[in-house]
Backbone as CSV, one residue per row, in Angstrom:
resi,resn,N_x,N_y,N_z,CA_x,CA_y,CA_z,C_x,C_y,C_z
1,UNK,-19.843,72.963,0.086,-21.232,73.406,0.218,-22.136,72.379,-0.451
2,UNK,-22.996,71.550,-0.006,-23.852,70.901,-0.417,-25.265,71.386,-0.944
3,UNK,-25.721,70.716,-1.530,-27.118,70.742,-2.071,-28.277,71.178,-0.859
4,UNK,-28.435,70.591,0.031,-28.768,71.261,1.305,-28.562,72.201,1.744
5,UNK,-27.793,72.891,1.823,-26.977,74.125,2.078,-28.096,75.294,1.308
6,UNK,-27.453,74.961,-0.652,-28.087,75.779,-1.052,-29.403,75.987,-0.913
7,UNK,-30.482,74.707,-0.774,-31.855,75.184,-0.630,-32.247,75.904,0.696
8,UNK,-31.136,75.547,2.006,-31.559,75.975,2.548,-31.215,77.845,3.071
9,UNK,-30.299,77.555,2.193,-29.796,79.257,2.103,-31.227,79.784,1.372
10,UNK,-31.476,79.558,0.002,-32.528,79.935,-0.720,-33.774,80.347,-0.211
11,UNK,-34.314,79.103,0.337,-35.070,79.037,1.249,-35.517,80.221,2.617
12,UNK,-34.218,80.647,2.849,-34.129,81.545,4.021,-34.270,83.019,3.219
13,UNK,-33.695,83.290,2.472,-33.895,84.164,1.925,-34.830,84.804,1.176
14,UNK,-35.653,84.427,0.660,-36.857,84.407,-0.148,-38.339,84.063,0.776
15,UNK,-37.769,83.722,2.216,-38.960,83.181,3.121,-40.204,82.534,2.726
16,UNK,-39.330,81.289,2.349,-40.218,80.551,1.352,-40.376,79.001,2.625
17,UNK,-42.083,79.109,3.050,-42.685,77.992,3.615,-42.660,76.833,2.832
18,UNK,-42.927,75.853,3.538,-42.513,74.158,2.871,-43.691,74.070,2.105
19,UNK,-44.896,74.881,2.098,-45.577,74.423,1.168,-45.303,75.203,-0.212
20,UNK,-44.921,76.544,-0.029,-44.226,77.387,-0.875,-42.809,76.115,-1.662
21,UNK,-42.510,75.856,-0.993,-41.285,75.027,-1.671,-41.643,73.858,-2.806
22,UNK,-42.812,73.147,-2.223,-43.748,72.105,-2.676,-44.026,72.338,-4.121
23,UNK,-45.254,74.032,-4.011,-45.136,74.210,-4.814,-44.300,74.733,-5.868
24,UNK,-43.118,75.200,-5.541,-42.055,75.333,-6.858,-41.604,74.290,-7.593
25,UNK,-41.584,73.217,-6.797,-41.482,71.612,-7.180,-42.402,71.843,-8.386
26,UNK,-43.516,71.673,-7.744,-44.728,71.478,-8.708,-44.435,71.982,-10.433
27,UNK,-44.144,73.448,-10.142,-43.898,74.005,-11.619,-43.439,73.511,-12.567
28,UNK,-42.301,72.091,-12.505,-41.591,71.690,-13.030,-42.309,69.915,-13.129
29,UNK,-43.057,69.644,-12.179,-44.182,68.709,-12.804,-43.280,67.349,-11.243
30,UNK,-42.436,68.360,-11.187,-41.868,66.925,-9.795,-42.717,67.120,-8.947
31,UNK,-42.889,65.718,-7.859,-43.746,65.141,-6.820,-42.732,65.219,-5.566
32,UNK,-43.233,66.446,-5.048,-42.562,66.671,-3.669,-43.391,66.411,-2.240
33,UNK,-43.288,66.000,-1.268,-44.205,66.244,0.016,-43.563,66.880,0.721
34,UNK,-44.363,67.589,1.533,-43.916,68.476,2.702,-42.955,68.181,3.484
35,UNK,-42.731,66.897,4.000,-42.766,66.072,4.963,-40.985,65.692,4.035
36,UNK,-40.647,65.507,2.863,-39.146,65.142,1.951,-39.015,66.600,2.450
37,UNK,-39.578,67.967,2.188,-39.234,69.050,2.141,-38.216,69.418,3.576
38,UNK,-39.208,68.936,4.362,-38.674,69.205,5.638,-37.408,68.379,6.638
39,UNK,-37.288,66.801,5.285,-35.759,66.420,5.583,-34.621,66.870,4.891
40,UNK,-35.270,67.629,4.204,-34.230,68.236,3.684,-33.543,69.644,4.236
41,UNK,-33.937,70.150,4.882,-33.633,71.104,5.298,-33.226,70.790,6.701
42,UNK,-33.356,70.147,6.970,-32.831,70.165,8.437,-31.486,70.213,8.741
43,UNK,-30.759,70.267,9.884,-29.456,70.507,10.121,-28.566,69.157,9.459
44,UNK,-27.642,69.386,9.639,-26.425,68.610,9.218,-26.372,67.546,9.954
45,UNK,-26.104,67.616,11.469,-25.809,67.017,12.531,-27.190,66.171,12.824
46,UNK,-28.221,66.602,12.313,-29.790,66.111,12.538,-30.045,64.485,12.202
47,UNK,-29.522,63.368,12.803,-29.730,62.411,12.139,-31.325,61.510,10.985
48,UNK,-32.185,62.703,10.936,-33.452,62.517,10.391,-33.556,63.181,8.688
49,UNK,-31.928,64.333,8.653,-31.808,64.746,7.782,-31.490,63.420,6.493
50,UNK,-32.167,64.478,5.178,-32.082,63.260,4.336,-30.971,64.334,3.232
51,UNK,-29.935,63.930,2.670,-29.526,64.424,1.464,-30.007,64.551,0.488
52,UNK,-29.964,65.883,0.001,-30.868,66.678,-1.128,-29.617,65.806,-2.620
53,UNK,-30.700,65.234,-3.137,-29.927,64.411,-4.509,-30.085,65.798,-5.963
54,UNK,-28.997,65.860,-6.691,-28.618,66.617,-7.955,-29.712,67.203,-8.553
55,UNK,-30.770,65.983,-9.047,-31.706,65.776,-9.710,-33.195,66.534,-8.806
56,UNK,-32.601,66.421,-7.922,-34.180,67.250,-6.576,-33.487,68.756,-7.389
57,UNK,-32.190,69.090,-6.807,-32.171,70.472,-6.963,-31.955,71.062,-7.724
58,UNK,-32.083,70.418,-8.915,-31.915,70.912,-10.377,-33.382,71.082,-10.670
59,UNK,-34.301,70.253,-9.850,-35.650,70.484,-10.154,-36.302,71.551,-9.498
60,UNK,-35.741,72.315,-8.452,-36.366,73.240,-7.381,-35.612,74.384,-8.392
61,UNK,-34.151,74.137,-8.497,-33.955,75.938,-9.362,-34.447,76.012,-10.723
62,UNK,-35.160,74.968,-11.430,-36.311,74.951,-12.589,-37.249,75.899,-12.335
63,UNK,-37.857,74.831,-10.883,-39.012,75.632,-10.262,-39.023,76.997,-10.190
64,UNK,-37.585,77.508,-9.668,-37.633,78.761,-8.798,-37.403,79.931,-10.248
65,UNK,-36.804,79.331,-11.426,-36.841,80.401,-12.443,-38.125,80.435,-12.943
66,UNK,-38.923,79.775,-12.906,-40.753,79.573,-13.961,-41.341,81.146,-12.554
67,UNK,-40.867,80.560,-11.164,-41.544,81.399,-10.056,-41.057,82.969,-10.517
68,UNK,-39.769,83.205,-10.317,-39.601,84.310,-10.436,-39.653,85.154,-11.685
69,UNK,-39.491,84.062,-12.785,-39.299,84.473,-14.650,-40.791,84.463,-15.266
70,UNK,-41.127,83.892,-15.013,-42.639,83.318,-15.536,-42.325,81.942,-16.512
71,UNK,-43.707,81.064,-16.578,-42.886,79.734,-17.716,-42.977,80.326,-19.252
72,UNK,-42.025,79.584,-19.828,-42.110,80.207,-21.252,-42.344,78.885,-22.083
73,UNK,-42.475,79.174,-23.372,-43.274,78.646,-24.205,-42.419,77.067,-24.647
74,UNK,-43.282,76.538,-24.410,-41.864,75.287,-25.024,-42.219,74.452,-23.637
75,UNK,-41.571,72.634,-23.906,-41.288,71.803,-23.337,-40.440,72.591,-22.029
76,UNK,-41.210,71.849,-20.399,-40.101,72.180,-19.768,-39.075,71.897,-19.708
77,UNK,-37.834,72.737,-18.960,-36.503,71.936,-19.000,-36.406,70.617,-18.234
78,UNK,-35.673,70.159,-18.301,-35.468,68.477,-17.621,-34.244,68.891,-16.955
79,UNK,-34.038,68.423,-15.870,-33.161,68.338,-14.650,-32.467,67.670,-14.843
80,UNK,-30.893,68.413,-14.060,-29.589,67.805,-14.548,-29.548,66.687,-13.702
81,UNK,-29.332,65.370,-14.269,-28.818,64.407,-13.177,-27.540,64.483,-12.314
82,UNK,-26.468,65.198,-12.822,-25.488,65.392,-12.324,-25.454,66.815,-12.026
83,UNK,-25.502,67.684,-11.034,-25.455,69.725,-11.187,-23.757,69.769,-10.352
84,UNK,-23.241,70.733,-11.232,-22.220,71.573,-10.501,-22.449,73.003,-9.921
85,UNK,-21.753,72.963,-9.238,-21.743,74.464,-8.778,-21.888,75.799,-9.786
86,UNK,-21.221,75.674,-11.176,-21.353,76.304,-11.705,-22.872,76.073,-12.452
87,UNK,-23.559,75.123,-12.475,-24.609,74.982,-13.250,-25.624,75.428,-11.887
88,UNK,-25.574,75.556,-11.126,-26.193,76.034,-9.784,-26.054,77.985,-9.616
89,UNK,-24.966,77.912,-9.835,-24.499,79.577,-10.182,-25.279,79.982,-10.886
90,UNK,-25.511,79.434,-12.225,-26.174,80.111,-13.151,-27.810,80.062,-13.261
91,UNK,-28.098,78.556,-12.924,-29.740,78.936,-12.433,-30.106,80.133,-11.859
92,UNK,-29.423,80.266,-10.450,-29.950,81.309,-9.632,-29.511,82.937,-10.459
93,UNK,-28.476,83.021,-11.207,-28.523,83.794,-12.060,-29.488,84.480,-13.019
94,UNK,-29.957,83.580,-13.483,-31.296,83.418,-14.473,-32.427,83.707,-13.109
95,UNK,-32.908,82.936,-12.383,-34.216,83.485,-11.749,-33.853,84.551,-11.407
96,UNK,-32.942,85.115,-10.831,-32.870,86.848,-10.380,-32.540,87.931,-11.377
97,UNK,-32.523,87.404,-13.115,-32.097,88.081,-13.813,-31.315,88.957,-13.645
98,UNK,-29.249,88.344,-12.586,-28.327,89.231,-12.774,-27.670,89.403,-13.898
99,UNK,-27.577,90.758,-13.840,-26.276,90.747,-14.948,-25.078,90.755,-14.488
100,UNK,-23.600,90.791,-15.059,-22.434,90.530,-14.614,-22.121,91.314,-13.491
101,UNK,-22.534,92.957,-13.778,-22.353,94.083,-12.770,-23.350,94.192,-11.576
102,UNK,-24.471,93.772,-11.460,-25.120,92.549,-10.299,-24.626,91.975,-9.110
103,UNK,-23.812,91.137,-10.418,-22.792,89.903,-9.122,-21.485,90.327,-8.417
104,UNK,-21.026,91.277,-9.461,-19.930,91.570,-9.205,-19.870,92.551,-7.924
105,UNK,-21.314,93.766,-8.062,-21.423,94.415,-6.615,-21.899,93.206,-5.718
106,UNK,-22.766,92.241,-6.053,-22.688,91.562,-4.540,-21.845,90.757,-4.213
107,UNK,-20.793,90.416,-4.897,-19.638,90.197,-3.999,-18.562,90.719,-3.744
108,UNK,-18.651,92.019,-4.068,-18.077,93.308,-3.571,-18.135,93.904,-1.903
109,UNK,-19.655,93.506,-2.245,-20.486,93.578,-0.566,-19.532,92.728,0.865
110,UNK,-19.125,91.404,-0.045,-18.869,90.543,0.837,-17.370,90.551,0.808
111,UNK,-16.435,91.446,0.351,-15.238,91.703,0.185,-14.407,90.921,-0.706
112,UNK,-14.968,90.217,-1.658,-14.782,89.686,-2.858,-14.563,90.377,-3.942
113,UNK,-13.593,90.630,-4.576,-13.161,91.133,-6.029,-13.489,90.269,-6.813
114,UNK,-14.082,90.467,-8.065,-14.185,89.628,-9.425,-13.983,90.348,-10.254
115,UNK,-13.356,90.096,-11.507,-14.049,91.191,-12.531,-14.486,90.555,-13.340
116,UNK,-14.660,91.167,-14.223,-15.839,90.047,-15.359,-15.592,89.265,-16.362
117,UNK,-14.168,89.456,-16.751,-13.285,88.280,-17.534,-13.140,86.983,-16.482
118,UNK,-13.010,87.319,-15.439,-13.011,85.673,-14.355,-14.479,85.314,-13.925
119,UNK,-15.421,86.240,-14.023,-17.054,85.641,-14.181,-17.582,84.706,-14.811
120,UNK,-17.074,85.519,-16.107,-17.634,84.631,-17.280,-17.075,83.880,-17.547
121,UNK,-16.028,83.463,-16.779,-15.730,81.709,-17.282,-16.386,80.905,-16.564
122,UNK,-17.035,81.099,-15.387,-17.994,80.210,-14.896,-19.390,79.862,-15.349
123,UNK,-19.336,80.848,-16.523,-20.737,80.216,-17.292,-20.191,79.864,-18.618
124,UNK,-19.368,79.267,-19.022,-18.981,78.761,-20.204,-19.204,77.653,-20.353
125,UNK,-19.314,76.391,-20.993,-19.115,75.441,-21.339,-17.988,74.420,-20.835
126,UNK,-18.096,73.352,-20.276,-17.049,72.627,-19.728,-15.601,72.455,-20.590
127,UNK,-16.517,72.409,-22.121,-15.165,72.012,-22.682,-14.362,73.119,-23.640
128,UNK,-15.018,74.478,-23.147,-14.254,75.940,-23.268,-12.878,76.018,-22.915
129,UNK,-12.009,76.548,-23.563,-10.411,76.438,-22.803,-10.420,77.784,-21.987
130,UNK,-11.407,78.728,-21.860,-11.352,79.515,-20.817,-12.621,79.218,-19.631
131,UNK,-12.865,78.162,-19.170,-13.834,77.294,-18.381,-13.240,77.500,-16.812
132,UNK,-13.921,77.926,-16.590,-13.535,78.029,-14.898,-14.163,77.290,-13.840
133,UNK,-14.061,76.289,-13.112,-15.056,75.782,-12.249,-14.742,76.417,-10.867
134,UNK,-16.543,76.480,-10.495,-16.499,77.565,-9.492,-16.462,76.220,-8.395
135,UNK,-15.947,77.538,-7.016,-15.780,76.557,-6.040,-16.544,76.736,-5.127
136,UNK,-16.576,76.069,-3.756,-17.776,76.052,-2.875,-17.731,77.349,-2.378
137,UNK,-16.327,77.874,-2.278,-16.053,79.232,-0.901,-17.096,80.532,-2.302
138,UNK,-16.715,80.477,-3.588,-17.358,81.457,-4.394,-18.514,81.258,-4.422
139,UNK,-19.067,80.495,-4.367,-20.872,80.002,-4.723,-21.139,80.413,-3.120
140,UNK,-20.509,80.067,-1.620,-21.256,80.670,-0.508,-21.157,82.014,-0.299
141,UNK,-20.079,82.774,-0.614,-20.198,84.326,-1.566,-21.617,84.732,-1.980
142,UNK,-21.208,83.944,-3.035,-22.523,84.460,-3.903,-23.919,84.693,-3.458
143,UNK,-24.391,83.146,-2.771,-25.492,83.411,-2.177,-25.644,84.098,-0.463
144,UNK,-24.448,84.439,-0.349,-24.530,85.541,1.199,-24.625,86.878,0.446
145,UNK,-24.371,87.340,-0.712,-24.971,88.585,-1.252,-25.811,88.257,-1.748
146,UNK,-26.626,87.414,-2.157,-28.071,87.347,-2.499,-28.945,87.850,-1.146
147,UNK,-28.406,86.918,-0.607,-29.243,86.858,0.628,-29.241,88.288,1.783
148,UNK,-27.855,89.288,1.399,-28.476,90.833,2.027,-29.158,91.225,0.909
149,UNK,-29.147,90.998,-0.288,-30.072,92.535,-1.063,-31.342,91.572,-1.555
150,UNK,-31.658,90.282,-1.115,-32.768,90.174,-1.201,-33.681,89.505,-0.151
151,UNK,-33.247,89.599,1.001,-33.817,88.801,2.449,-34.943,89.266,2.397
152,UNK,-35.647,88.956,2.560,-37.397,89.290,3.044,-37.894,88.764,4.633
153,UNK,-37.544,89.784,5.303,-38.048,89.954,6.985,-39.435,89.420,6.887
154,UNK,-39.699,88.337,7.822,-41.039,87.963,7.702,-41.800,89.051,8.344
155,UNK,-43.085,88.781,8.206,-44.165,90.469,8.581,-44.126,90.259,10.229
156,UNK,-43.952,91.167,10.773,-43.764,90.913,12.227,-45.432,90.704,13.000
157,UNK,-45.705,89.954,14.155,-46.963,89.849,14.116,-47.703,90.680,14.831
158,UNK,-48.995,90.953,14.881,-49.409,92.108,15.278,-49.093,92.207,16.848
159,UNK,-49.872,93.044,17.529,-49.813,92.877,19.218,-51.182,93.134,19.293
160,UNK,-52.039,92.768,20.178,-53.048,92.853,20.183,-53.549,93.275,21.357
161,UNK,-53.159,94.260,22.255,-53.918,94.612,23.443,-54.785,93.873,24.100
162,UNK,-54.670,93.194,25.271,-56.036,92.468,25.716,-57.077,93.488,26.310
163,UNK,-57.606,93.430,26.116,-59.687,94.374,26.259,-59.383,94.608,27.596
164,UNK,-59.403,95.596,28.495,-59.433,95.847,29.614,-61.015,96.191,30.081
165,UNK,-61.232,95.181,31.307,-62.836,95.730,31.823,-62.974,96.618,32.048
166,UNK,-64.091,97.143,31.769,-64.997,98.099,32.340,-65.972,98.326,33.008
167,UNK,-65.181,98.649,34.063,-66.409,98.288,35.400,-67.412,99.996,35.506
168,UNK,-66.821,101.051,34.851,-67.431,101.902,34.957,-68.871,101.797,34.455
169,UNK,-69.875,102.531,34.886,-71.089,102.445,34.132,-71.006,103.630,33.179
170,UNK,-72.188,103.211,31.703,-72.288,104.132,30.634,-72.444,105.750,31.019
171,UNK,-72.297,106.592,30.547,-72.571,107.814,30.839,-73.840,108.112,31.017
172,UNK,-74.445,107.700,30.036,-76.086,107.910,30.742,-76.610,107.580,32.322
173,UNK,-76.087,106.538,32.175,-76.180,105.506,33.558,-75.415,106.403,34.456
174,UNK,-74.590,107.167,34.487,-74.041,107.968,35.326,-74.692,109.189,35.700
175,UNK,-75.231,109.165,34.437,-76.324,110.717,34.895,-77.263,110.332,35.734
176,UNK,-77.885,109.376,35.396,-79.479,108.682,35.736,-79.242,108.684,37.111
177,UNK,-77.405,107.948,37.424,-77.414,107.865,38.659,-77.014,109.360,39.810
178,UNK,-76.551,110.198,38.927,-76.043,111.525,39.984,-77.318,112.132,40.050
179,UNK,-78.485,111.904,38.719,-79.381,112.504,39.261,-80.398,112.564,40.015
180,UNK,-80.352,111.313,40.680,-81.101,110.180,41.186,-80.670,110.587,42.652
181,UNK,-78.958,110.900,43.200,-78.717,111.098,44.082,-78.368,112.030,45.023
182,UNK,-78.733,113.641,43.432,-79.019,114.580,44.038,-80.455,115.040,44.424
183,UNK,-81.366,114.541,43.908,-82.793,114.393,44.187,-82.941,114.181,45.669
184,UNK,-82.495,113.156,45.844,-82.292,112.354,47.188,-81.960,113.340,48.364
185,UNK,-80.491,113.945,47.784,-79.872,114.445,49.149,-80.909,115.910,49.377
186,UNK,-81.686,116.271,48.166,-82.555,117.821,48.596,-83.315,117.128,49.221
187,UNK,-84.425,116.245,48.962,-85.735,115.347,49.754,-85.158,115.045,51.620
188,UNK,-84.044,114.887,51.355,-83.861,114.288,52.757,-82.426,114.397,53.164
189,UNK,-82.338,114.998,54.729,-81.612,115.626,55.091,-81.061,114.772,56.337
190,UNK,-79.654,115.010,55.904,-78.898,113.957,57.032,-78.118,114.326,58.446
191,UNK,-78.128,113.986,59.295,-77.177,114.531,60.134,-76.226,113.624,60.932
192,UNK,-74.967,114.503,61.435,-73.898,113.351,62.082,-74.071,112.968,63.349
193,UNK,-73.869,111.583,63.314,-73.510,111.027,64.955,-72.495,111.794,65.685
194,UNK,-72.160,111.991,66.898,-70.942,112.401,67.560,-69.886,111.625,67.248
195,UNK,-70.019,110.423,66.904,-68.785,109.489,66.327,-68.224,110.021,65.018
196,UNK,-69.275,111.176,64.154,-68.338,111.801,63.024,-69.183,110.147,61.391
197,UNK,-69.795,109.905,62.179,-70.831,108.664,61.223,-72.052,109.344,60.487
198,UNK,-72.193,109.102,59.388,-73.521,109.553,58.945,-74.579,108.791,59.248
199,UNK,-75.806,109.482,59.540,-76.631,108.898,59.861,-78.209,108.870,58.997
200,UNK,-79.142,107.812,59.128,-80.327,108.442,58.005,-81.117,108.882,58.981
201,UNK,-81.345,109.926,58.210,-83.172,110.728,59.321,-83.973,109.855,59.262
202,UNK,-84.459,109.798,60.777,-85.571,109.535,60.953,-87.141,110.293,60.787
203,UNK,-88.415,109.141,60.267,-89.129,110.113,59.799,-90.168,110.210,61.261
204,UNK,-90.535,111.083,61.196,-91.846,111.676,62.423,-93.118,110.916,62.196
205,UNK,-93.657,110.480,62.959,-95.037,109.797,63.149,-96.110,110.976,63.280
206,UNK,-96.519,111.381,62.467,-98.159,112.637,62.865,-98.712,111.793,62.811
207,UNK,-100.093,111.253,63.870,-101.144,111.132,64.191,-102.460,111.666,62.900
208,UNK,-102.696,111.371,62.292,-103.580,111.941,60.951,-105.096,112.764,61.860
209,UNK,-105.855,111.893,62.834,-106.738,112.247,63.769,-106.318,113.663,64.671
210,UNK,-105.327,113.340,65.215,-104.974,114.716,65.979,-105.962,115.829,66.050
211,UNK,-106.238,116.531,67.373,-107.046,118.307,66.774,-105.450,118.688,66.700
212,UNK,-106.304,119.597,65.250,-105.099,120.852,65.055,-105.102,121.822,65.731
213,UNK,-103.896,122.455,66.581,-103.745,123.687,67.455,-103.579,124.893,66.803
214,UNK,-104.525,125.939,66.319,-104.042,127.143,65.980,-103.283,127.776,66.978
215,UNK,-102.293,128.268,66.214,-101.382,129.164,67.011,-101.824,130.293,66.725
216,UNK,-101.888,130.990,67.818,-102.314,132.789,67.898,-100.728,133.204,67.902
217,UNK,-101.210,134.378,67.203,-99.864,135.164,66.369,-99.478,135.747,67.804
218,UNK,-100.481,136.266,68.732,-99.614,137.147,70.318,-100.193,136.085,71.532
219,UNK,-99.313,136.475,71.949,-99.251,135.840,73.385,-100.033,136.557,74.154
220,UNK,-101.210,135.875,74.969,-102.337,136.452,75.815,-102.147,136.633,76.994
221,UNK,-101.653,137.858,78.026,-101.067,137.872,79.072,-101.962,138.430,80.272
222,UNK,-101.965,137.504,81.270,-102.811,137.703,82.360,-102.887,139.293,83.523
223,UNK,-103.591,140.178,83.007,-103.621,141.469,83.687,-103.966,141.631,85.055
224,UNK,-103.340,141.912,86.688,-104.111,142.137,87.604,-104.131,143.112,88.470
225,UNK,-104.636,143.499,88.869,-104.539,144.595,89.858,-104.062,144.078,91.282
226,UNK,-103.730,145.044,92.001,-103.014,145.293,93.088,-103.928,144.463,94.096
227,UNK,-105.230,145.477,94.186,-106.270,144.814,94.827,-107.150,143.479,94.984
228,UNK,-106.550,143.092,94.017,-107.103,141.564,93.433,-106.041,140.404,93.654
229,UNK,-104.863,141.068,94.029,-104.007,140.083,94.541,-104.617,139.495,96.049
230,UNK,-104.732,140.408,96.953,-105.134,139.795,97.959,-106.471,139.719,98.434
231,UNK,-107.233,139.233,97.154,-108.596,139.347,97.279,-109.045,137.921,97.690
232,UNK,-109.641,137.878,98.675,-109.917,137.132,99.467,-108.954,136.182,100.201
233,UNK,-107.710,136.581,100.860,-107.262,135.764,101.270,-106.922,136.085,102.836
């Protein structure tokens, strides 16, 4: 497991952006760019990838304990020129403030037994006669149970409905208009073509001059006699 590896395990887990990374650099007073950040992480096979050196990642898990611990009082620490796995173990130890029973359930998780007499020899001192050096397969353990009980799902992004037109008119505008077009249909009265077509009335021409014809209420009917029929003929 390389140095790459781990940041980029870290990295994934904590959903930490390259400028996020930058600045953890920073905490520790190292000069990182975005742009180193992002050869570093790249794939294996990636020929643009650059190898993450001892001294980078002794300076990022500085960083990452001031991030998660807060800085404390005193000169910062100075970065190992040389890091082992076990000195890598224990950084990330320290920023997540595990304790033994911690580690031991998360690599329980991952079907790993430890108990805590074989733990703690990986944080001892090199030249301890109970010194254990950890190996790559335990350290990718380790951080695959970091990484279920502390993954952070990035925020999913919203959805945003696109605005659908509205071709309807306002409600007012709907009144204005039904009332507009029942007005209409009392004023003026329509009738159908034989084709089953509506048609508009036509309006009547009155003459304004015209004489007006009174109409007599009875009908005036011509009376004659018998004798007057054949009067004079």
């Amino acid at each position: 497991m390389t140095n790459n590896d781990v940041l980029r395990r870290i990295r994934y887990t904590f959903d930490l952006k390259d400028k996020k990374v930058v600045d953890i650099f920073a905490l520790t007073k190292a000069k990182v760019t975005s742009e180193q950040v992002n050869f570093w992480l790249r794939k294996d096979d990636d020929q643009a990838m650059v190898e993450l050196a001892d001294v980078d990642l002794a300076s990022f898990l500085n960083g990452f304990i001031i991030e998660k611990r807060g800085k404390r009082d005193g000169d910062l620490p100075k970065p190992e020129k040389e890091l082992t796995k076990n000195v890598i173990l224990m950084k990330i130890k320290i920023a997540l403030n595990l304790q033994a029973d911690d580690i031991i359930a998360l690599l329980e998780n991952n079907g790993l037994t430890v108990g805590k007499a074989e733990l703690s020899a990986f944080f001892r001192k090199p030249e301890h006669k109970n010194y254990r050096q950890c190996k790559a397969q335990f350290l990718r353990n380790f951080l695959q149970g970091v990484q279920d009980k502390y993954r952070i799902a990035p925020a999913p992004k919203k959805y945003i409905k696109p605005a659908e037109k509205n071709n309807s008119e306002p409600n007012h505008n709907k009144q204005a208009s039904y009332n507009s077009s029942s007005n209409n249909s009392e004023n003026k009265k329509s009738y159908k073509k034989p084709n089953g077509k509506k048609a508009v009335t036509k309006a009547i021409y009155v003459n304004p001059n015209a004489t007006k014809v009174e109409k007599t209420s009875k009908r005036t009917t011509l009376k004659l006699k018998p004798e007057d029929i054949y009067k004079n003929s």
